[in-house]
C-alpha positions in Angstrom: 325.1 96.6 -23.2 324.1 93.3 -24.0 321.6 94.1 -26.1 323.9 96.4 -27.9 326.3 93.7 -28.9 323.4 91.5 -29.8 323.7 89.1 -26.7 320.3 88.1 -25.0 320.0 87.8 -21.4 318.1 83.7 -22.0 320.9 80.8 -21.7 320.6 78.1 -23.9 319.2 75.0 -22.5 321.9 72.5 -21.1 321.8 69.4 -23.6 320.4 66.2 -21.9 322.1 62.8 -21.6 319.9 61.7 -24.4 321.4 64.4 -26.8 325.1 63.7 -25.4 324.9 60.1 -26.0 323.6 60.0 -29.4 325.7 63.0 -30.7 328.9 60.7 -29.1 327.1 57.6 -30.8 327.3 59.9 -34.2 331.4 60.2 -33.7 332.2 56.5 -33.2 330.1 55.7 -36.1 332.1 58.7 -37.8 335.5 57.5 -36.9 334.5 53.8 -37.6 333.9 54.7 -41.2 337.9 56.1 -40.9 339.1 53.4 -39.5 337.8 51.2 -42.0 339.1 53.4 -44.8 342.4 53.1 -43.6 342.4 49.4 -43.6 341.9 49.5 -47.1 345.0 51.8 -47.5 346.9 49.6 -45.4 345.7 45.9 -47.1 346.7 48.0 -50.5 350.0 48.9 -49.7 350.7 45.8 -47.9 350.0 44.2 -51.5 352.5 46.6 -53.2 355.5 46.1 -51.4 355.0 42.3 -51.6 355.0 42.8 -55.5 358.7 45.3 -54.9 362.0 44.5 -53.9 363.7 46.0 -51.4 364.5 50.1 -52.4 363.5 52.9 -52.7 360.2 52.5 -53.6 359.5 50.2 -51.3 360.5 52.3 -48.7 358.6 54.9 -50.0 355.4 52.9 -49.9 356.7 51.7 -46.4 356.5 55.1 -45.1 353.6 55.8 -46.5 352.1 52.8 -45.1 353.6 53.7 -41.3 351.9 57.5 -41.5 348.6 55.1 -42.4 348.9 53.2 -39.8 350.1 55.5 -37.0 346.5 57.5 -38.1 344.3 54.6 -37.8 345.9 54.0 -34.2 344.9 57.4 -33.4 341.2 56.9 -34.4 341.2 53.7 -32.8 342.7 55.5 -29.7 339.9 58.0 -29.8 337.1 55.4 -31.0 337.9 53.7 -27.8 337.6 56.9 -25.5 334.2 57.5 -27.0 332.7 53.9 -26.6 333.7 54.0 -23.0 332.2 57.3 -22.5 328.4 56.1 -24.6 329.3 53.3 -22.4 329.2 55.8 -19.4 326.0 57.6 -20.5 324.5 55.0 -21.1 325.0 53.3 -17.5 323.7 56.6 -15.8 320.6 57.0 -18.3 319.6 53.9 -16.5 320.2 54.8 -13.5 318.3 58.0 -14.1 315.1 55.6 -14.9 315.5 53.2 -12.1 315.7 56.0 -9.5 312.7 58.1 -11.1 310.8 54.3 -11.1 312.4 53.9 -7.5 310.9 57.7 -6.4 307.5 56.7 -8.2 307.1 54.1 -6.4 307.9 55.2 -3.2 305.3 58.1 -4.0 302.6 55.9 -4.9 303.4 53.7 -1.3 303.5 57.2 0.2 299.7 58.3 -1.3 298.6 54.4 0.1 299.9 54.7 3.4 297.8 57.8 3.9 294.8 56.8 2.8 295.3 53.5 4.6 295.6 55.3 7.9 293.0 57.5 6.7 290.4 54.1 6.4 291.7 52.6 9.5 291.2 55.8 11.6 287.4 55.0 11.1 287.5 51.7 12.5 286.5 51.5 15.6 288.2 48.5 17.4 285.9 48.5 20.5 283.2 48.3 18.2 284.5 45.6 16.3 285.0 43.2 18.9 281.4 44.1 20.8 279.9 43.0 17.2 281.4 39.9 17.0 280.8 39.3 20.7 277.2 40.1 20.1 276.9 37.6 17.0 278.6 34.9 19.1 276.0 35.0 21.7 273.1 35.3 18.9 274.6 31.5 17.7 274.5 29.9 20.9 270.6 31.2 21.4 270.0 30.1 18.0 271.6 26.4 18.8 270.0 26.5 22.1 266.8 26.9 20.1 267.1 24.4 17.4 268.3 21.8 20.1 264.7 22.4 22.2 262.7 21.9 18.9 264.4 19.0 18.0 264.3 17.0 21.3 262.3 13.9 21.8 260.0 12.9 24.0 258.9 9.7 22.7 262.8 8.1 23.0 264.8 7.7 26.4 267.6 9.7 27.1 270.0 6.6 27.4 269.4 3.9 25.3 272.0 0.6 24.9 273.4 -0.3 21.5 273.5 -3.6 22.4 270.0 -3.9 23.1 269.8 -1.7 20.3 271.5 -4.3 17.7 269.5 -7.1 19.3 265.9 -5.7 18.9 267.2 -5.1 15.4 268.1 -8.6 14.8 265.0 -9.8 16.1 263.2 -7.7 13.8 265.0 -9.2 10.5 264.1 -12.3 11.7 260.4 -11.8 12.0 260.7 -10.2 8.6 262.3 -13.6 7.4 259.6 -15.6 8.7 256.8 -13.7 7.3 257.9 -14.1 3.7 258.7 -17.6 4.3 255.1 -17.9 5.8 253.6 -16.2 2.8 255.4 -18.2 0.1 253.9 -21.3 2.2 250.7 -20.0 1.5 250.7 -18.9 -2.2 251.4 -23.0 -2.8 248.9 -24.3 -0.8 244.8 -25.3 -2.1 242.2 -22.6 -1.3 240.2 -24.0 1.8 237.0 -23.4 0.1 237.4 -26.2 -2.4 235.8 -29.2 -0.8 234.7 -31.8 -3.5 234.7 -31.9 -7.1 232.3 -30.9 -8.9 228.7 -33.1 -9.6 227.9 -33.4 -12.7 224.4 -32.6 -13.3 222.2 -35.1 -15.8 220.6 -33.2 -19.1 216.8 -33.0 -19.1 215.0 -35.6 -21.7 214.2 -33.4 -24.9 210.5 -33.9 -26.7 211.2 -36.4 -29.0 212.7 -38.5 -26.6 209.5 -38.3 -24.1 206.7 -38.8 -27.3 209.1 -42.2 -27.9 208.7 -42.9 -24.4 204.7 -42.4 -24.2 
């Protein structure tokens, strides 16, 4: 039968907030435009019966202006209605996208939780703290070690600073006096010079001796 009278069994899709909101959105802009053609009317009869005096054509123009104004009353009633309801949309749109954003997250914390306990159910606790116990014991051998190769046997176990700063002391001092003693010695004469030098006379040449003979 309903194929007979041209009716089909599919329903039309509902229409989604989206499509409400901007088909109300389309009205108040609609009845906007309205409103703001009857303020024309109203600012031009306004200017008429300023220009009349009282009578029947003012009145006329009065009543006229009254219908005017009683319709833009009636847009702005229903301009109002419609603002509050895109209003209304508008504040569950968003809370349509915080709870999907809410439910995705919760999801995604869901999916980590899993594969957290997943990853932690191969731990192995026990084995955990046996490995660290094992490395501990590895550091003292190894400290154990490098203090035997790094003892002295040349040193005594207990020494005293005191004597310590003392020996030091002594020590600077017998540097002092060494460079003193050697500054002595760069200034004084060499032992090795004795006397001064002879002078030695020149032999006679052969002139000299024929004069002589």
């Amino acid at each position: 039968m309903n194929r007979i009278f041209g009716t089909s069994g599919s329903k039309k899709p509902k229409p989604s907030l989206q499509d409400a909101l901007a088909s109300t959105d389309a009205r108040v802009a609609s009845i906007e435009v309205k409103v703001k053609k009857l303020d024309g009317e109203l600012s031009r009869y306004k200017e008429q019966m300023s220009k009349l005096r009282n009578g029947p054509g003012k009145d006329a123009i009065q009543q006229r202006a009254l219908r005017t104004l009683k319709q833009k009353k009636m847009y702005e009633s229903q301009l109002a209605q419609l603002m509050q309801q895109s209003f209304n949309m508008e504040s569950a749109a968003l809370a349509t996208e915080n709870l999907r954003n809410t439910m995705a997250t919760v999801d995604a914390l869901q999916v980590s939780n899993k594969e957290i306990k997943k990853q932690y159910g191969k731990i192995n606790i026990d084995k955990i703290e046996d490995i660290h116990d094992e490395m501990e014991d590895l550091l003292e051998r190894t400290n154990e070690i490098q203090e035997t190769l790094g003892r002295s046997y040349a040193v005594p176990d207990e020494l005293d600073e005191a004597d310590l700063e003392a020996e030091l002391d002594a020590l600077q001092f017998e540097v002092e006096e060494e460079d003193a003693s050697y500054l002595t010695d760069l200034n004084k004469v060499p032992d090795f010079i004795d006397e001064p030098p002879v002078e030695v006379p020149e032999a006679p040449t052969h002139e000299a001796v024929k004069a002589t003979g």
